[in-house]
C-alpha positions in Angstrom: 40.5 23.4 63.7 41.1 24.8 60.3 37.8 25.0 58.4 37.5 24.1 54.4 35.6 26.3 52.6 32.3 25.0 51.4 32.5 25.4 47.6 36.4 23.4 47.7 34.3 20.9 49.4 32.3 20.8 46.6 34.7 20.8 43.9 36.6 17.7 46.3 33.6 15.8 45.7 33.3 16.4 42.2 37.0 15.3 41.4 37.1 12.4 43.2 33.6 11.6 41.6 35.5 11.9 38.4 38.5 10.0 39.2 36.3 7.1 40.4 34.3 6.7 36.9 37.7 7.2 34.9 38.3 3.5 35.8 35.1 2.3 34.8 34.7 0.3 31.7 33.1 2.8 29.0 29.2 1.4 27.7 28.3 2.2 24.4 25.0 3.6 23.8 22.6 1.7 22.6 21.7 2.9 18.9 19.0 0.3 17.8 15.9 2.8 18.6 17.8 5.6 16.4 18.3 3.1 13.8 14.7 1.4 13.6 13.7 5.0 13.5 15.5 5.8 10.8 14.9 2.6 8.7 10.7 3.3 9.2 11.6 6.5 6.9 14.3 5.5 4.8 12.0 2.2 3.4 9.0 4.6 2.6 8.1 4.4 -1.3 7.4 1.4 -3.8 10.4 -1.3 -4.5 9.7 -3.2 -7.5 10.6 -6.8 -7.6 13.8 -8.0 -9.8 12.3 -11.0 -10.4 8.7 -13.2 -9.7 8.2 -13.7 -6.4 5.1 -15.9 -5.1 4.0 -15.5 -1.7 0.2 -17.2 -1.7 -1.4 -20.0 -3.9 -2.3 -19.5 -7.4 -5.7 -17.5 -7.4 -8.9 -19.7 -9.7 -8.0 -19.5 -13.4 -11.2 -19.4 -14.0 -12.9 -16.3 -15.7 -15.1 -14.1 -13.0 -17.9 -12.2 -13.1 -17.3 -9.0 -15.2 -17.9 -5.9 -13.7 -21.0 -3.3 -14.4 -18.8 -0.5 -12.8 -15.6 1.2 -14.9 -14.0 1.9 -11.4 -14.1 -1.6 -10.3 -11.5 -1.9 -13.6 -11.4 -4.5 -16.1 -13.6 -7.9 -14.9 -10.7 -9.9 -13.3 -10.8 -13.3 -11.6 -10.4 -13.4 -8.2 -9.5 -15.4 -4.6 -9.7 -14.5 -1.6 -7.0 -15.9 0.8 -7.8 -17.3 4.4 -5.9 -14.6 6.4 -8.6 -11.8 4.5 -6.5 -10.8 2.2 -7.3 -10.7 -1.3 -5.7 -11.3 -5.0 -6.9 -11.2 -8.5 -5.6 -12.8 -12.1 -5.7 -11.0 -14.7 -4.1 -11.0 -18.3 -1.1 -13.1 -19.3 2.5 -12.0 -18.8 4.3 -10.3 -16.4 2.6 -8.6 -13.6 5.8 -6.1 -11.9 5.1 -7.0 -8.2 6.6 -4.7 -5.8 6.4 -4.0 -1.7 5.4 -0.6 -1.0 5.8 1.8 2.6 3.8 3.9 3.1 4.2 7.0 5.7 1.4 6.1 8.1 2.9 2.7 8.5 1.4 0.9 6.1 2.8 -1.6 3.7 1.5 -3.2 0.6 2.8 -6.6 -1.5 1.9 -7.4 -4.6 3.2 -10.5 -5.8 3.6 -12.7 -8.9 0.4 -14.0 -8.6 -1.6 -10.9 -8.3 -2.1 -11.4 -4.4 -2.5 -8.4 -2.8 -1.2 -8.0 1.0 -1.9 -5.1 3.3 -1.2 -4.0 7.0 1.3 -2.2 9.3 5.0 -1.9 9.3 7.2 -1.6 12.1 11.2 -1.3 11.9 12.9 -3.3 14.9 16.3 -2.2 14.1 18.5 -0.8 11.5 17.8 -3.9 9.4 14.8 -5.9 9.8 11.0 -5.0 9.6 7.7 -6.8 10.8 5.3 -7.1 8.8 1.6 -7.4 10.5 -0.4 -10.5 9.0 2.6 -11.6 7.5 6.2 -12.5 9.3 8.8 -10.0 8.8 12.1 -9.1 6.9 16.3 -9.1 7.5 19.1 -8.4 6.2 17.6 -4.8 4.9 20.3 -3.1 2.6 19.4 -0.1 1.1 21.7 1.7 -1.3 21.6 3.9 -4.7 18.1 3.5 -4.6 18.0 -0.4 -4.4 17.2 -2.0 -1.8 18.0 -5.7 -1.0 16.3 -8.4 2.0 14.7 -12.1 3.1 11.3 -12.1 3.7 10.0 -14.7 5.7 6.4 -15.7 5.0 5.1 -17.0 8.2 2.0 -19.3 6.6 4.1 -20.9 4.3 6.9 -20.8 6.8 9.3 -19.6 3.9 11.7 -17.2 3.5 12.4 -15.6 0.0 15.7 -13.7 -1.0 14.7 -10.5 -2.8 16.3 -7.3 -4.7 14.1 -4.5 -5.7 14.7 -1.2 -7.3 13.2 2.3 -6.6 10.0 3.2 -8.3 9.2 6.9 -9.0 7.8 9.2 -6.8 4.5 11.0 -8.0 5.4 14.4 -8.1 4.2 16.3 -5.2 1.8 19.2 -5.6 -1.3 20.7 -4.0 -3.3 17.8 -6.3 -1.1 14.7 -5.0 -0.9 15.8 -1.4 -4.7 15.7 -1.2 -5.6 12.8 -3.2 -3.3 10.6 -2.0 -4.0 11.3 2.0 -5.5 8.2 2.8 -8.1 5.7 1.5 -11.2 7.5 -0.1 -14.8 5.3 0.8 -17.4 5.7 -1.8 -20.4 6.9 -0.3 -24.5 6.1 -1.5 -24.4 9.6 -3.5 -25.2 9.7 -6.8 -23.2 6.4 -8.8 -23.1 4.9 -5.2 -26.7 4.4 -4.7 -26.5 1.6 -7.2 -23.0 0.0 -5.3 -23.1 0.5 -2.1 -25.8 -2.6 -0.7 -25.8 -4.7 -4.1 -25.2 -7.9 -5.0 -21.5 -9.1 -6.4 -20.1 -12.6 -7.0 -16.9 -14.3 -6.1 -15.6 -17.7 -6.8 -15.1 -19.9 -3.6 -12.1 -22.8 -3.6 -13.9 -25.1 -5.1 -14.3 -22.6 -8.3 -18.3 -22.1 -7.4 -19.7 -18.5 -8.2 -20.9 -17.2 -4.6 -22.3 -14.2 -4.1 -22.3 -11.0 -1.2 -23.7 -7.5 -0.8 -21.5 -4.8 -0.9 -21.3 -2.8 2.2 -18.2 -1.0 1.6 -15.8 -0.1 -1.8 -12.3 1.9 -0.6 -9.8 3.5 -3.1 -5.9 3.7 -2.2 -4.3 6.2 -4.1 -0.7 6.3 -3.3 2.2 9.1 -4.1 4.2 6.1 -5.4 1.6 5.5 -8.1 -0.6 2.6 -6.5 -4.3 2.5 -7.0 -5.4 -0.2 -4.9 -9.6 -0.8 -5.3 -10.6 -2.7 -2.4 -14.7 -4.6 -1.5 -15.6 -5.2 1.8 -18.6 -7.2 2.8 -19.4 -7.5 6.1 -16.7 -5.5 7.2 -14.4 -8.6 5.0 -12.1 -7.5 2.2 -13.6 -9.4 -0.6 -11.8 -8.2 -3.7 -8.5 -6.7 -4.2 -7.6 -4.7 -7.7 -4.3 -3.6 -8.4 -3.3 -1.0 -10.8 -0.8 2.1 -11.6 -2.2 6.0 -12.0 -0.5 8.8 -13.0 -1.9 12.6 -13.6 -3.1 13.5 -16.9 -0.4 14.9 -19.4 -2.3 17.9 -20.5 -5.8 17.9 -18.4 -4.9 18.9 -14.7 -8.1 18.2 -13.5 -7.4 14.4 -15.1 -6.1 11.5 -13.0 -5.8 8.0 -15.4 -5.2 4.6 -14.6 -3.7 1.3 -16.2 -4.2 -2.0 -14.6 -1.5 -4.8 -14.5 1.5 -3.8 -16.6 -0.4 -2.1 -19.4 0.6 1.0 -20.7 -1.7 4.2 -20.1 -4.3 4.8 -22.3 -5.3 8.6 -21.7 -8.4 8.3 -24.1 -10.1 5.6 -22.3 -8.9 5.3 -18.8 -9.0 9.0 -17.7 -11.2 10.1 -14.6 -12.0 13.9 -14.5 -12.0 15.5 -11.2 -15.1 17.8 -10.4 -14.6 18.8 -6.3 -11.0 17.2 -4.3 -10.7 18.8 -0.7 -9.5 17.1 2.2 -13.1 16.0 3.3 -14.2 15.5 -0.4 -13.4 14.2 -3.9 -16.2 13.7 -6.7 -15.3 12.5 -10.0 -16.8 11.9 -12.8 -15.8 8.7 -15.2 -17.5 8.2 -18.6 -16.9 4.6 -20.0 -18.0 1.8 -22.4 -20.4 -0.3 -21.4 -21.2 -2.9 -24.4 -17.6 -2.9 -25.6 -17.9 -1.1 -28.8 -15.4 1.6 -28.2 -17.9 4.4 -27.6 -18.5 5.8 -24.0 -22.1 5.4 -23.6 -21.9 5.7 -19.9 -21.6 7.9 -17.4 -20.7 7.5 -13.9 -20.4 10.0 -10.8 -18.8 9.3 -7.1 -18.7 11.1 -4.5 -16.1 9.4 -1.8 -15.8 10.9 1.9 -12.0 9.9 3.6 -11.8 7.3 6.1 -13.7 9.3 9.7 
């Protein structure tokens, strides 16, 4: 008997392996991973609302407790939803809410009523998002800096059509990169041996001034601008203030910061940078205690990163 060489054999094989799967019906890959990966990086920065949107109830029109501390910001009203997050009310007019990615997967809403919502983020596919705490969004359309989609609101069971538009981008230096590389924690140094353990009030829903310790105060300085001041009490967010920052125009050891929609005031609302490392930032904030335009008061932090 004639033998076949081995390596024909081989290549016999190999065509009729071919032959067989050209009459198979072709399967598409699946792309939704590559897609919910890119959509996790192509939401990241702060989208400003087109119009009011209201997610929770109305915080207590009341007026709180003002403030002893210039970092806490302007004395602002506050309520504290039931799922722990928190909201404040502050002046009247237009408060420019926004929803805001951040690149460790974080996400932040601010809405018309000055309720602040935090968590994690996680893209499902090229065009919806879920939203820890919260309920998630479709429809995502982003283009030319705009970015369009339905939130649904799963304690309301709602869902609201929104547009946004592109806020800009801090500009990135050695300063932003460092500041902005997580939350900062104030510690019991210096100014935060008088915060850390004392006594603040809050008014409860039935407008009644109650009051906790302090046990914890974090800053969230974002590249996209955000400077989110948040209290914890045992271990519960508390309070929630909202507000813009931007560096100083001619001090580069300067960061200053506007609450709401006010304009920047570089005079008044400037904090002055004495140590920022990546394990350390000390400022140092001097402010007006009695209201009489003169800073009569000086206050120093020291704040550690979360361990």
């Amino acid at each position: 008997m004639k033998k076949i060489p081995l390596f024909l054999l081989a290549g016999m094989t190999l065509l009729f392996s071919c032959s067989k799967n050209d009459d198979d019906p072709v399967t598409p890959p699946d792309t939704t991973k590559e897609e919910a990966q890119k959509l996790q990086k192509d939401v990241q920065g702060k989208w400003l609302f087109n119009t009011d949107i209201e997610l929770g109830r109305k915080a207590i029109s009341s007026e709180g407790r003002k403030s002893q501390r210039s970092l806490m910001g302007r004395a602002l009203p506050q309520q504290v939803e039931t799922n722990g997050t928190a909201g404040t009310t502050g002046v009247t007019g237009d408060v420019p809410g926004f929803i805001e990615f951040t690149s460790d997967s974080s996400y932040i809403i601010y809405d018309e009523n000055q309720q602040v919502y935090t968590g994690k983020f996680e893209a499902k596919s090229g065009d919806s998002i879920v939203l820890s705490g919260i309920g998630y969004l479709t429809g995502i359309t982003i283009n030319n800096g705009k970015m369009d989609f339905k939130l649904f609101y799963s304690a309301t069971s709602k869902t609201i059509t929104i547009a946004t538009n592109k806020a800009a981008a801090i500009p990135v230096d050695d300063r932003t990169t460092l500041l902005t590389k997580g939350p900062w924690y104030i510690t019991k140094e210096e100014s935060g041996a008088d915060m850390i353990g004392s006594e603040e009030w809050e008014i409860d829903g039935n407008g009644q001034e109650v009051s906790y310790i302090i046990d914890s105060v974090s800053f969230l300085i974002s590249n996209n601008g955000t400077y989110l001041v948040q209290i914890f009490s045992g271990k519960k967010l508390k309070n929630a203030s909202m507000a813009n920052w931007k560096w100083h125009s001619k001090q580069a050891d300067k960061f200053v910061y506007a609450w709401d929609n006010e304009p920047f005031d570089e005079e008044n609302n400037d904090i002055q940078i004495t140590e920022l490392t990546a394990t350390s930032l000390k400022v140092t904030e001097a402010w007006d205690s009695n209201g009489d335009g003169i800073d009569d008061t000086t206050d120093k932090w020291v704040l550690k990163p979360a361990r």
